[in-house]
PDB file of N, CA, C and O in Angstrom, chain B, residues numbered from 101:
ATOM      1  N   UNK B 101       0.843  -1.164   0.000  1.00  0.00           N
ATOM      2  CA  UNK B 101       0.000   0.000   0.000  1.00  0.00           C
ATOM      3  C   UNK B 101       0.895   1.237   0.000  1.00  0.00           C
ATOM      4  O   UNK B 101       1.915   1.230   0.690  1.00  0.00           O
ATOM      5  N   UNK B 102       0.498   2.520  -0.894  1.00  0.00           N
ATOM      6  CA  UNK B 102       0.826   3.435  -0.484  1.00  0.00           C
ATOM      7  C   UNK B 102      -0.057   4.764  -0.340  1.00  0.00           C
ATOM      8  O   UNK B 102      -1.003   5.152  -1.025  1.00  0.00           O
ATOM      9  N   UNK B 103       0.607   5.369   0.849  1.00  0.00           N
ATOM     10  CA  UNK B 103      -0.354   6.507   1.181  1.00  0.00           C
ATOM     11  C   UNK B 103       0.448   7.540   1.361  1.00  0.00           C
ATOM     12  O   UNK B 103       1.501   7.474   1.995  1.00  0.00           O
ATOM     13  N   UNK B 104      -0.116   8.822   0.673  1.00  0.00           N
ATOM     14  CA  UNK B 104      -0.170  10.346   0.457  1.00  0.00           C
ATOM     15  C   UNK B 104      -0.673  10.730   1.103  1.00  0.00           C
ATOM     16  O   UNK B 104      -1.723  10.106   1.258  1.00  0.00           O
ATOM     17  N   UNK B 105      -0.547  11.802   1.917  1.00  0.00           N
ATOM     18  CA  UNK B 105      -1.167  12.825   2.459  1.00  0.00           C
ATOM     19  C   UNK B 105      -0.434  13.693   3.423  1.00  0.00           C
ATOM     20  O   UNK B 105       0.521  13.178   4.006  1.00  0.00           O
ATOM     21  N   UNK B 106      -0.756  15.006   3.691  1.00  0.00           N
ATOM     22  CA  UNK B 106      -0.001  16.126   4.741  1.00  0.00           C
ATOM     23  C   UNK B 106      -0.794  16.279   6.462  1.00  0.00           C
ATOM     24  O   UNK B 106      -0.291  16.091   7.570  1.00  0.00           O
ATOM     25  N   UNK B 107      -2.045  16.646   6.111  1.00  0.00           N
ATOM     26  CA  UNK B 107      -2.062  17.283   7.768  1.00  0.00           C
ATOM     27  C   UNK B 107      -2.988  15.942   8.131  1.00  0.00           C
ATOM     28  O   UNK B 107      -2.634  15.626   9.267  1.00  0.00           O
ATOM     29  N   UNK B 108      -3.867  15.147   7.739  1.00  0.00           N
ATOM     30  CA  UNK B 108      -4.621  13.623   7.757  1.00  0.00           C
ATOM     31  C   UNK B 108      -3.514  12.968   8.254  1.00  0.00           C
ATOM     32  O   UNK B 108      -3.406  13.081   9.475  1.00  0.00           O
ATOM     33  N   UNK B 109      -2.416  12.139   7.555  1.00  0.00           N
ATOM     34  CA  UNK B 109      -1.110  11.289   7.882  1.00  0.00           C
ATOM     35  C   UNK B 109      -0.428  11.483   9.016  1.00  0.00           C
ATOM     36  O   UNK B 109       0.043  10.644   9.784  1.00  0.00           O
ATOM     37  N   UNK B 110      -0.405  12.991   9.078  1.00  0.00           N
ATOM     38  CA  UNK B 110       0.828  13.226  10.477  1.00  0.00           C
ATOM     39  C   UNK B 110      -0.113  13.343  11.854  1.00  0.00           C
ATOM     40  O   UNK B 110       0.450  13.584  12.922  1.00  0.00           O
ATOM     41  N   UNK B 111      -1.660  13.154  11.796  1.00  0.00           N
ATOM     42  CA  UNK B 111      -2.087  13.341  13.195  1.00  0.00           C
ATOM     43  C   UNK B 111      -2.944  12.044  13.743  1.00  0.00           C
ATOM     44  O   UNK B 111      -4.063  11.864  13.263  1.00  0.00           O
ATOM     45  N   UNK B 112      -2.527  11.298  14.565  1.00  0.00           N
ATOM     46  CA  UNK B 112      -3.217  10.155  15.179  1.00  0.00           C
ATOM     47  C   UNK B 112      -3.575   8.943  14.080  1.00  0.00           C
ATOM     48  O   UNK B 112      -4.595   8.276  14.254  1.00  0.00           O
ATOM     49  N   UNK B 113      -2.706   8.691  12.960  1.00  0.00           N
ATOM     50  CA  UNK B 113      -3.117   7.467  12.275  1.00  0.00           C
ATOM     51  C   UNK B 113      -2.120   6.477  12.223  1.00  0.00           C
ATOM     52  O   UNK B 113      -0.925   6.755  12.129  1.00  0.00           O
ATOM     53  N   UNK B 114      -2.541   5.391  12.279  1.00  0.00           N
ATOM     54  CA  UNK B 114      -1.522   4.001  12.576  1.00  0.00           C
ATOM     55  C   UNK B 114      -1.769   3.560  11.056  1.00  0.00           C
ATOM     56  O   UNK B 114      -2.819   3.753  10.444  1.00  0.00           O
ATOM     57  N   UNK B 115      -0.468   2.853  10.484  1.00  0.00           N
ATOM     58  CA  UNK B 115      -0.354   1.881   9.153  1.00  0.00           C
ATOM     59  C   UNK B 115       0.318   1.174   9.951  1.00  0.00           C
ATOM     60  O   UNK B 115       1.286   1.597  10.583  1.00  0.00           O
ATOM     61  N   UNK B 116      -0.204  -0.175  10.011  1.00  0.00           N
ATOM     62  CA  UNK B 116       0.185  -1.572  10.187  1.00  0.00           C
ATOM     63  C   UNK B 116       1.002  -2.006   9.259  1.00  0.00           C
ATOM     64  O   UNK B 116       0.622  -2.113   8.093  1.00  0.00           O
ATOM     65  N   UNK B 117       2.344  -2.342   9.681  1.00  0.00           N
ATOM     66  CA  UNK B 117       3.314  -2.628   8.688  1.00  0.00           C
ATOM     67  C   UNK B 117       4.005  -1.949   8.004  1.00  0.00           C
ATOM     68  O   UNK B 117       4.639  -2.285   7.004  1.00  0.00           O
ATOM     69  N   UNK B 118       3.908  -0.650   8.643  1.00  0.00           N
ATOM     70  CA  UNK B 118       4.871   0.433   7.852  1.00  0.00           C
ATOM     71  C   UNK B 118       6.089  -0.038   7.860  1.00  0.00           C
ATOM     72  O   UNK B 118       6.476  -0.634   8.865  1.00  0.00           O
ATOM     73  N   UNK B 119       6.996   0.141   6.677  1.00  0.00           N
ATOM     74  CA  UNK B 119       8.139  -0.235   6.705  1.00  0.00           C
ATOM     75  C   UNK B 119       9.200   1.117   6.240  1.00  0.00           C
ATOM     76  O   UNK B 119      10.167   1.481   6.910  1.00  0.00           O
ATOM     77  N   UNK B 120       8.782   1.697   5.022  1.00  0.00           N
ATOM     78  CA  UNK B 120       9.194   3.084   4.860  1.00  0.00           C
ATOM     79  C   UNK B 120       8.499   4.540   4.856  1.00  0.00           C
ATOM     80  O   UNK B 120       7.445   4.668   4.234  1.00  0.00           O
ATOM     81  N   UNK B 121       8.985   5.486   5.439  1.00  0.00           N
ATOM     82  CA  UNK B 121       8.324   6.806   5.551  1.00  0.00           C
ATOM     83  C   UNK B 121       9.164   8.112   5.182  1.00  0.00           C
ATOM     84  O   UNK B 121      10.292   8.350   5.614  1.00  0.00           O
ATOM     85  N   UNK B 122       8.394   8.961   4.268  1.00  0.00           N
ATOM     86  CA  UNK B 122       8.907   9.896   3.546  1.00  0.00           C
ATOM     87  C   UNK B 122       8.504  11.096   4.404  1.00  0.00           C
ATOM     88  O   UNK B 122       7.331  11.424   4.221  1.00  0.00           O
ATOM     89  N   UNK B 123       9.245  11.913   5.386  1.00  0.00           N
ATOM     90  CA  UNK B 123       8.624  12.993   6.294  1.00  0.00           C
ATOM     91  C   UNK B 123       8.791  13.865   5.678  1.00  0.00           C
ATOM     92  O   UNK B 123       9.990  13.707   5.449  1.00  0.00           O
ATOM     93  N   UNK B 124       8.379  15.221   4.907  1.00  0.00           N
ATOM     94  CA  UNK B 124       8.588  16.447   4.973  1.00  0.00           C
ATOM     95  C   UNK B 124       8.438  17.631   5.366  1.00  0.00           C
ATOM     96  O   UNK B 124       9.121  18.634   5.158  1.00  0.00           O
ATOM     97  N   UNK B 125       7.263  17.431   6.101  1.00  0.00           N
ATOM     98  CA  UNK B 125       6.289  18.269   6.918  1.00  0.00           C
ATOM     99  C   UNK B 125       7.230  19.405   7.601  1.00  0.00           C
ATOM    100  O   UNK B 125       8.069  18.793   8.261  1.00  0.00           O
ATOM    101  N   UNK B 126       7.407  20.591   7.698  1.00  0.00           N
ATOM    102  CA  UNK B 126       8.258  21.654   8.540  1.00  0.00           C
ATOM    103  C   UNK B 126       7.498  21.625  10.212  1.00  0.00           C
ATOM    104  O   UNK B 126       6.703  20.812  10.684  1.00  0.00           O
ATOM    105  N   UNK B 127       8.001  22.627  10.706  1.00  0.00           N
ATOM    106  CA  UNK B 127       7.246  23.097  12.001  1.00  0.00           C
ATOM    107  C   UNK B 127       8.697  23.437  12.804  1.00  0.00           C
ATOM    108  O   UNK B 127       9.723  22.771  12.944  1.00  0.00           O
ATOM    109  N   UNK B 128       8.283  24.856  13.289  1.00  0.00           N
ATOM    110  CA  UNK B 128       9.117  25.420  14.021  1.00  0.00           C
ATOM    111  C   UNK B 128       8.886  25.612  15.153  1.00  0.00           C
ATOM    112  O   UNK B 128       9.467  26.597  15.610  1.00  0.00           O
ATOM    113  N   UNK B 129       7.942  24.796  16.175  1.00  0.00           N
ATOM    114  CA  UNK B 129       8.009  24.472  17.127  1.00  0.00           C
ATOM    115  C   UNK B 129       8.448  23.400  17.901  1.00  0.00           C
ATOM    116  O   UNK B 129       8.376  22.372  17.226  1.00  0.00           O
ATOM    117  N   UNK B 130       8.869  23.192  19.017  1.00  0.00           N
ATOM    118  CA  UNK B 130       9.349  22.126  19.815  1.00  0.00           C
ATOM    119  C   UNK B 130       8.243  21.147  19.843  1.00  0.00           C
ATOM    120  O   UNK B 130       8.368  19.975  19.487  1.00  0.00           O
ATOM    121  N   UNK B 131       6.968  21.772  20.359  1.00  0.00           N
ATOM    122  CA  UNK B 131       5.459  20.711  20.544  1.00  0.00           C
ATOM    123  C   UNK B 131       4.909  19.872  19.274  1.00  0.00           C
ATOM    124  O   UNK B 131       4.753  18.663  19.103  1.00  0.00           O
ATOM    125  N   UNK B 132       4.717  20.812  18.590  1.00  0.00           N
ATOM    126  CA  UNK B 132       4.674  19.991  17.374  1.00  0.00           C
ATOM    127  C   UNK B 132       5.722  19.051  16.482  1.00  0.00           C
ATOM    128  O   UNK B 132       5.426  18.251  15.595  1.00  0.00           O
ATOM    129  N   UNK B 133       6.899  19.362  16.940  1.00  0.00           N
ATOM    130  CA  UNK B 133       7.809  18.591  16.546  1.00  0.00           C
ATOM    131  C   UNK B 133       7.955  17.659  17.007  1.00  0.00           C
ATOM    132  O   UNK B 133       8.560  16.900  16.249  1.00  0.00           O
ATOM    133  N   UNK B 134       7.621  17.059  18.301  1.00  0.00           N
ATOM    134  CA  UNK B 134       7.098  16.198  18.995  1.00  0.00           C
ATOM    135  C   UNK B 134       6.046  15.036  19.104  1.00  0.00           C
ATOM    136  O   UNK B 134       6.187  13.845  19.384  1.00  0.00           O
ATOM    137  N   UNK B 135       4.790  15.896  18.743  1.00  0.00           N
ATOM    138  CA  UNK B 135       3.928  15.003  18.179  1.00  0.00           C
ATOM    139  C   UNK B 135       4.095  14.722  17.347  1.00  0.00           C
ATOM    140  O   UNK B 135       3.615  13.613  17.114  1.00  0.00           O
ATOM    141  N   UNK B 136       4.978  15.479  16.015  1.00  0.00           N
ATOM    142  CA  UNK B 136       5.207  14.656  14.536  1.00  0.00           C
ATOM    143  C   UNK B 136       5.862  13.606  14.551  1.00  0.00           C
ATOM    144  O   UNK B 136       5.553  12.736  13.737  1.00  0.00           O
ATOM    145  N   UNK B 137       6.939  13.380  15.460  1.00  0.00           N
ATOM    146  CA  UNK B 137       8.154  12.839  15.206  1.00  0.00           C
ATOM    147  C   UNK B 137       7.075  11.044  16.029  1.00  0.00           C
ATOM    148  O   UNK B 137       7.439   9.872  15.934  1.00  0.00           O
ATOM    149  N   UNK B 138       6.338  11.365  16.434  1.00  0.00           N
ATOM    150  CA  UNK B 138       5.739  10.182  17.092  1.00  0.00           C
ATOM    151  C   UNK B 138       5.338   9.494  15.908  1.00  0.00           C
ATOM    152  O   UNK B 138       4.808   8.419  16.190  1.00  0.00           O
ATOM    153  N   UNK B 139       5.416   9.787  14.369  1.00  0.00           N
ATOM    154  CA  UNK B 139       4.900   9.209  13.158  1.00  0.00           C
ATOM    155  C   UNK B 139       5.967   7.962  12.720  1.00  0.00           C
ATOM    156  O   UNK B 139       5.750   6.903  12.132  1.00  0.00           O
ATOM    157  N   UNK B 140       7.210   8.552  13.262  1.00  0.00           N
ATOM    158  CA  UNK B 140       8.568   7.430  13.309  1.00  0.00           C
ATOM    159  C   UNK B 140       8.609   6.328  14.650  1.00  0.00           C
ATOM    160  O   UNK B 140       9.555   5.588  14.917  1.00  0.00           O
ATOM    161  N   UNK B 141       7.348   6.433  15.386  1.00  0.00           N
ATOM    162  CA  UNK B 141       7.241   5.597  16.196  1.00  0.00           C
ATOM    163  C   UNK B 141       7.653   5.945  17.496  1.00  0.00           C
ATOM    164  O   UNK B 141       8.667   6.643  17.499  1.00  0.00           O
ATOM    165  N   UNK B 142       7.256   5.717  18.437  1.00  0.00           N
ATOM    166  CA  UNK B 142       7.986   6.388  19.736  1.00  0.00           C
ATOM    167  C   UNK B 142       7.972   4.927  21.206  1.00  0.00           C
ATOM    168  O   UNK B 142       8.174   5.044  22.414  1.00  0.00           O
ATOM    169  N   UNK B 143       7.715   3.959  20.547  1.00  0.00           N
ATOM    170  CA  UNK B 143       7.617   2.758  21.247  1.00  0.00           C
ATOM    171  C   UNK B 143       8.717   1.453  20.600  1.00  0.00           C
ATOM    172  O   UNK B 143       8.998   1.353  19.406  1.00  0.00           O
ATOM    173  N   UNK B 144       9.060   0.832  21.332  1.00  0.00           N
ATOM    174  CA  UNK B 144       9.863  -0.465  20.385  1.00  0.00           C
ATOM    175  C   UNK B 144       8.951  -1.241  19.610  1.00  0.00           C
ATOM    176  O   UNK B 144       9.234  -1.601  18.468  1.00  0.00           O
ATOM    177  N   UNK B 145       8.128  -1.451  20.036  1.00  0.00           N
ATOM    178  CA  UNK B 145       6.981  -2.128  19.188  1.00  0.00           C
ATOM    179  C   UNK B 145       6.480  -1.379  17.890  1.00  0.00           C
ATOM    180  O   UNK B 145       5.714  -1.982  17.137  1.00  0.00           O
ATOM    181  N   UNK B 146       7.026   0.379  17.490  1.00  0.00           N
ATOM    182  CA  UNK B 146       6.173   0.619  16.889  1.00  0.00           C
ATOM    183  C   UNK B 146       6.881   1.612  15.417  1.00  0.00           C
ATOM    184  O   UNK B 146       6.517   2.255  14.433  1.00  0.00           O
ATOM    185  N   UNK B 147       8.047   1.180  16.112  1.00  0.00           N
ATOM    186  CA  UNK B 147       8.819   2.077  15.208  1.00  0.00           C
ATOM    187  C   UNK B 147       9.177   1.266  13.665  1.00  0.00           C
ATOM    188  O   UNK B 147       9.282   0.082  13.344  1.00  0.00           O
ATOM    189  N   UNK B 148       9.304   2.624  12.899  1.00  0.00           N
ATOM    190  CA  UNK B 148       9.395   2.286  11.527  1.00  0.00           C
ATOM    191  C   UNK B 148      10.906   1.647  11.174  1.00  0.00           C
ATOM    192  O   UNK B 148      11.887   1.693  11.916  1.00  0.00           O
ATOM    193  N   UNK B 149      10.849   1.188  10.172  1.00  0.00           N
ATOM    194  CA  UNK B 149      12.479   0.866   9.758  1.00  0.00           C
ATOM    195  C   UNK B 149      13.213   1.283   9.389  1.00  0.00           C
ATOM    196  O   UNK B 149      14.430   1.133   9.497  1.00  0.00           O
ATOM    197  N   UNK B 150      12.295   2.215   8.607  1.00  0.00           N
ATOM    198  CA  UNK B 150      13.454   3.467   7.322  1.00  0.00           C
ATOM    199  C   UNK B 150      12.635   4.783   7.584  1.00  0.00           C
ATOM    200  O   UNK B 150      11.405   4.797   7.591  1.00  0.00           O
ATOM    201  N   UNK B 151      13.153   5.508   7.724  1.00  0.00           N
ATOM    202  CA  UNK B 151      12.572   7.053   7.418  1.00  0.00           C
ATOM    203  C   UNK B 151      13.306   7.911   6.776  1.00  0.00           C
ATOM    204  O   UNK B 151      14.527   7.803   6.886  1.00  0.00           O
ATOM    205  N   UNK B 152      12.869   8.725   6.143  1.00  0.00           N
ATOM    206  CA  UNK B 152      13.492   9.973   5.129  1.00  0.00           C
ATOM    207  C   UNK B 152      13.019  11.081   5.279  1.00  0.00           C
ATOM    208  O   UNK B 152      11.819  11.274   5.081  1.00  0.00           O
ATOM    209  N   UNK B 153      13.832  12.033   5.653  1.00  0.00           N
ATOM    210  CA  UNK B 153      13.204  13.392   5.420  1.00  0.00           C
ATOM    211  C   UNK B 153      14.262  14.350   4.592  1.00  0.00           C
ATOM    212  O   UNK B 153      14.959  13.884   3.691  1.00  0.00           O
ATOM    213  N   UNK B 154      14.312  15.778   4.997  1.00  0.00           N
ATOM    214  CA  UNK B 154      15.293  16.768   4.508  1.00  0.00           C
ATOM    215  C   UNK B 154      15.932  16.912   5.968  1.00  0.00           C
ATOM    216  O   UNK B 154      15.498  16.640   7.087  1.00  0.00           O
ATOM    217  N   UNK B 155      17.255  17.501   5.461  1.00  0.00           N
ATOM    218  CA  UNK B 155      18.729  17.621   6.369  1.00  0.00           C
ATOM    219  C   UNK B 155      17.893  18.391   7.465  1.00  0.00           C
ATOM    220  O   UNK B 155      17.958  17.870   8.579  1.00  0.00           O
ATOM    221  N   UNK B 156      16.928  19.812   7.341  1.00  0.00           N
ATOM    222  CA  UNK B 156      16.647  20.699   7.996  1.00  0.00           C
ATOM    223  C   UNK B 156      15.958  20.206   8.957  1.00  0.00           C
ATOM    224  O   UNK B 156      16.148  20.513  10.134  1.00  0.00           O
ATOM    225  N   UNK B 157      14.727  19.056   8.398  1.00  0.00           N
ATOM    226  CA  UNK B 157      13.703  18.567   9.949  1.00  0.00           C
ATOM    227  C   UNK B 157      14.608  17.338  10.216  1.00  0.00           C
ATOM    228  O   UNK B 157      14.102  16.617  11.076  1.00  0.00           O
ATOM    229  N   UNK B 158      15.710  16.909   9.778  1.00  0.00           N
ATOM    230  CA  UNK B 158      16.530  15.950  10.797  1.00  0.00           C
ATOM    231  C   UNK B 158      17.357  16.924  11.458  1.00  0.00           C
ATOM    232  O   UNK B 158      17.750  16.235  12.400  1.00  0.00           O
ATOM    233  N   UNK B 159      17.812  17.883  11.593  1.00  0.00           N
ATOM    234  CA  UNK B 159      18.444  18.824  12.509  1.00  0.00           C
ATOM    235  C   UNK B 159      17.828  19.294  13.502  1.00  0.00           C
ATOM    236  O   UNK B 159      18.307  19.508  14.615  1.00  0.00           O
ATOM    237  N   UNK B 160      16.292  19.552  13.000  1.00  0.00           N
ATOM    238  CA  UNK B 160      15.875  19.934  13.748  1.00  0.00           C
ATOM    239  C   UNK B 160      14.679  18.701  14.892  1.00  0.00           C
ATOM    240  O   UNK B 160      13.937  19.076  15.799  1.00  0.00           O
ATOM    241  N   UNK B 161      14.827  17.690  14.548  1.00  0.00           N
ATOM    242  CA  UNK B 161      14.776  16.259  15.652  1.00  0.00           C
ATOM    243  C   UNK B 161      15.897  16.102  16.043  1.00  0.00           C
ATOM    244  O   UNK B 161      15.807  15.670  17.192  1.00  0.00           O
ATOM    245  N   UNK B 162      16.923  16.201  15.755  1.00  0.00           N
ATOM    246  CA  UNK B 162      17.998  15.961  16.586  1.00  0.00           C
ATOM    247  C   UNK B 162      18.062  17.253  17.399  1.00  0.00           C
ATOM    248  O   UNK B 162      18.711  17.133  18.438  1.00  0.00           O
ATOM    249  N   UNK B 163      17.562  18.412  17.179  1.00  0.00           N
ATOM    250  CA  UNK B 163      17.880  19.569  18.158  1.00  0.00           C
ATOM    251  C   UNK B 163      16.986  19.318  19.678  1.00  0.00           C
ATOM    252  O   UNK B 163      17.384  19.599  20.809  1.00  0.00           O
ATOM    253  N   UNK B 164      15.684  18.709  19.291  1.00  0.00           N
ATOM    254  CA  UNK B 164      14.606  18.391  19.881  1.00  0.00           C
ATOM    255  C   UNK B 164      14.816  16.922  21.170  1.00  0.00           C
ATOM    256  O   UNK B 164      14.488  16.787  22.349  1.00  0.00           O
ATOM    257  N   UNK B 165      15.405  16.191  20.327  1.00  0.00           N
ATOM    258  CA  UNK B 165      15.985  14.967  20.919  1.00  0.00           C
ATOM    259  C   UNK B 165      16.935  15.635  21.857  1.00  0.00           C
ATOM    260  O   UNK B 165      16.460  15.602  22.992  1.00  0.00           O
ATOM    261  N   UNK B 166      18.287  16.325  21.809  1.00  0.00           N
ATOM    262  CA  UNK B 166      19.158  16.775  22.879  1.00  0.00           C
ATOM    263  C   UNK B 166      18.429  17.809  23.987  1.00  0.00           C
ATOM    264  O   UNK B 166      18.764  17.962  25.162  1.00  0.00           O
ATOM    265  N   UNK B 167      17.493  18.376  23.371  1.00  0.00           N
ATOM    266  CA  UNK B 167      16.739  19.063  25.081  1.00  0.00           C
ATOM    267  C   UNK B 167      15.908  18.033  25.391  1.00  0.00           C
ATOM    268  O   UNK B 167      16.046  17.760  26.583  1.00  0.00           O
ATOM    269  N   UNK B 168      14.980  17.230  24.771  1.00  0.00           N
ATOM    270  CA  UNK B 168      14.160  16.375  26.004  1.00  0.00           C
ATOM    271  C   UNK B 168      15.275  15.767  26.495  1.00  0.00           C
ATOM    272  O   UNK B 168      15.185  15.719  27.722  1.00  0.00           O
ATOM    273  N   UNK B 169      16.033  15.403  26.195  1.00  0.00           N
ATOM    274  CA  UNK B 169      17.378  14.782  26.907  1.00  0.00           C
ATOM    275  C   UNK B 169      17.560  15.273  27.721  1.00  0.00           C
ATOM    276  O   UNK B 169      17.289  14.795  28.823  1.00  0.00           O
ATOM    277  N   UNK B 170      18.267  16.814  27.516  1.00  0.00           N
ATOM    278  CA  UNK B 170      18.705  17.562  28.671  1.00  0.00           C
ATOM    279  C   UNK B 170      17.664  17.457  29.694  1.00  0.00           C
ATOM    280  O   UNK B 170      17.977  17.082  30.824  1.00  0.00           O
ATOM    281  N   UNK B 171      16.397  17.769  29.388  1.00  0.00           N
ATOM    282  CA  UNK B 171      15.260  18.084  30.501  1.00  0.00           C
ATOM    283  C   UNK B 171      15.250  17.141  31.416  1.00  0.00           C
ATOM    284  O   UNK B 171      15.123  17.241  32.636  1.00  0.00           O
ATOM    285  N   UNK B 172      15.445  15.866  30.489  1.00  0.00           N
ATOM    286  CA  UNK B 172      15.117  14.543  32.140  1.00  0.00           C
ATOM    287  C   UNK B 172      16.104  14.550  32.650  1.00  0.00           C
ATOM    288  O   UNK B 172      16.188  13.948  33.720  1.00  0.00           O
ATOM    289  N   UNK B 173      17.357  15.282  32.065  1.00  0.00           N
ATOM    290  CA  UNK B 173      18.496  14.683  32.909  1.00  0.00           C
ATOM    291  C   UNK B 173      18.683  16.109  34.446  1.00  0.00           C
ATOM    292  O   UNK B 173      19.506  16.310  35.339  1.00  0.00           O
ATOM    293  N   UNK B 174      17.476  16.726  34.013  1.00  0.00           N
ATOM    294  CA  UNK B 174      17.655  18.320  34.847  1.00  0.00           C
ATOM    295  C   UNK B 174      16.591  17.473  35.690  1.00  0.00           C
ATOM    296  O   UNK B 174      16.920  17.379  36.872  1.00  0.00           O
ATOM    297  N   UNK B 175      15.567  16.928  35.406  1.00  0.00           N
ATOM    298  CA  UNK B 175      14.339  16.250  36.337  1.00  0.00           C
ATOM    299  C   UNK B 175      14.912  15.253  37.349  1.00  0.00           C
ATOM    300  O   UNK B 175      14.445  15.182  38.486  1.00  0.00           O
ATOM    301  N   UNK B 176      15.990  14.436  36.907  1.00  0.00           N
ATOM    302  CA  UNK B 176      17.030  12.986  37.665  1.00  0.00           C
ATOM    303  C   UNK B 176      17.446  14.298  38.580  1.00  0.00           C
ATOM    304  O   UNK B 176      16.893  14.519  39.657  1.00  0.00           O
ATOM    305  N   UNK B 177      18.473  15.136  38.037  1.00  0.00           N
ATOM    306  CA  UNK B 177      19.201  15.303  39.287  1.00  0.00           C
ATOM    307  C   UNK B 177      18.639  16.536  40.237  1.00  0.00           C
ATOM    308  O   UNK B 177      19.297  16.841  41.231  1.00  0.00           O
ATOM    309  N   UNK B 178      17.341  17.284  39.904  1.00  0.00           N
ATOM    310  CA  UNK B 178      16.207  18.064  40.906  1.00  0.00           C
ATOM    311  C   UNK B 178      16.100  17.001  41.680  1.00  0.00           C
ATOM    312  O   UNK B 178      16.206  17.202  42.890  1.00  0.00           O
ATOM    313  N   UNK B 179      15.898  15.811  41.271  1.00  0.00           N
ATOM    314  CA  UNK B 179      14.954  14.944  42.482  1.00  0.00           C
ATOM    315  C   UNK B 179      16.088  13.996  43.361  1.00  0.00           C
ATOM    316  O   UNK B 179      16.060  13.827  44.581  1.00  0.00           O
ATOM    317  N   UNK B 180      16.813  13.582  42.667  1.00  0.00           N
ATOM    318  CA  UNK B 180      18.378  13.338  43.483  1.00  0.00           C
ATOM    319  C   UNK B 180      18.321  14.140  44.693  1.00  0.00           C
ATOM    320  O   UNK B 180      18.257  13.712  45.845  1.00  0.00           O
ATOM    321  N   UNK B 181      18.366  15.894  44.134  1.00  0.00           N
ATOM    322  CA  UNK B 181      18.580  16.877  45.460  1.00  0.00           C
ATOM    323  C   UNK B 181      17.907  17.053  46.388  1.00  0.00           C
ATOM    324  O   UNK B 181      18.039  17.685  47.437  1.00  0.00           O
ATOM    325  N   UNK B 182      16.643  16.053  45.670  1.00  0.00           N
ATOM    326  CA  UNK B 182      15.003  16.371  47.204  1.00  0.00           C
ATOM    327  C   UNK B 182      15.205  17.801  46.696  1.00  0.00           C
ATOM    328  O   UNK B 182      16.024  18.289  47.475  1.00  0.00           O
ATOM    329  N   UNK B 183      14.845  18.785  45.713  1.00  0.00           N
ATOM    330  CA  UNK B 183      14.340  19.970  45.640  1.00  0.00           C
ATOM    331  C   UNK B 183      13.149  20.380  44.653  1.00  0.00           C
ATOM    332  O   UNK B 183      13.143  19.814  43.559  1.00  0.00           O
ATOM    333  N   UNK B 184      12.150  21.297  44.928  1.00  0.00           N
ATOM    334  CA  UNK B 184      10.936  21.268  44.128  1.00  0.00           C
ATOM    335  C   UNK B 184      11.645  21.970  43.019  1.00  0.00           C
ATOM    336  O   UNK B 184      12.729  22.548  43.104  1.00  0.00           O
ATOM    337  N   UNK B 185      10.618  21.796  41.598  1.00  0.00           N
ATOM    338  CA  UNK B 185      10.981  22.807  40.467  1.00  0.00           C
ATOM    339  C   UNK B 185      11.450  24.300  40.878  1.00  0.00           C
ATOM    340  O   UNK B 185      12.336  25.000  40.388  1.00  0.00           O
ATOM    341  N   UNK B 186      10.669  24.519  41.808  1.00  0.00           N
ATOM    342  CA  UNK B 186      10.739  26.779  41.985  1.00  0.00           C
ATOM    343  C   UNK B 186      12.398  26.005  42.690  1.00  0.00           C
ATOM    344  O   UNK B 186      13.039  25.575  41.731  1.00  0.00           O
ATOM    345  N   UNK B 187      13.112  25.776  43.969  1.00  0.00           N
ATOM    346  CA  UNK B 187      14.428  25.851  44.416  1.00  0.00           C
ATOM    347  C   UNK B 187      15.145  25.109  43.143  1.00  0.00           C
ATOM    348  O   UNK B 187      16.035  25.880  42.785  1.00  0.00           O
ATOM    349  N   UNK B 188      15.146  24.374  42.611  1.00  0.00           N
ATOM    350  CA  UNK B 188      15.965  24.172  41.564  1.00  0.00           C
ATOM    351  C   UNK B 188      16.002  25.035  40.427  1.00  0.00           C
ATOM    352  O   UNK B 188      17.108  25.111  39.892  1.00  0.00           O
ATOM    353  N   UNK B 189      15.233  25.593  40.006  1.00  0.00           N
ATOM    354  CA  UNK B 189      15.132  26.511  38.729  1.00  0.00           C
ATOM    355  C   UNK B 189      15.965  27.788  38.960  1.00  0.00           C
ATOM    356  O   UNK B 189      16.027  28.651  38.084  1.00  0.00           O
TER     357      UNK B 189
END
């Protein structure tokens, strides 16, 4: 099977058996870049095999990927310290 489409494809739809995915979709937000990127799967069970996009929205998932990173690793060591968000921030 193949399927086309822009703002339908990228919000809440599952293909069983996806094997390759062509992303091009922009967005210059963090949130939405987020929920898009959940189209490449965000579970072991659910992720695709191949994906393709342009250099710009893989820069900009990888920009996205190193702050949720950073963030949990700021959430581990707040709670390490026993301190709420307001004394740690």
């Amino acid at each position: 099977m193949i399927a086309v489409g822009g703002e339908k494809l990228s919000r809440g739809l599952t293909l069983e058996g996806l094997t390759v995915s062509y992303y091009l979709r922009p967005s210059k937000t963090f949130d939405a870049l987020l929920q898009m990127g959940r189209w490449f799967g965000y579970r072991p069970d659910t992720r695709t095999c191949a994906g393709s996009t342009t250099p710009s929205l893989e820069r900009a998932y990888a920009e996205i990927t190193a702050a949720t990173d950073e963030l949990r690793r700021d959430i581990e060591e707040m709670a390490a310290l026993g301190l709420t968000p307001r004394e740690f921030g």
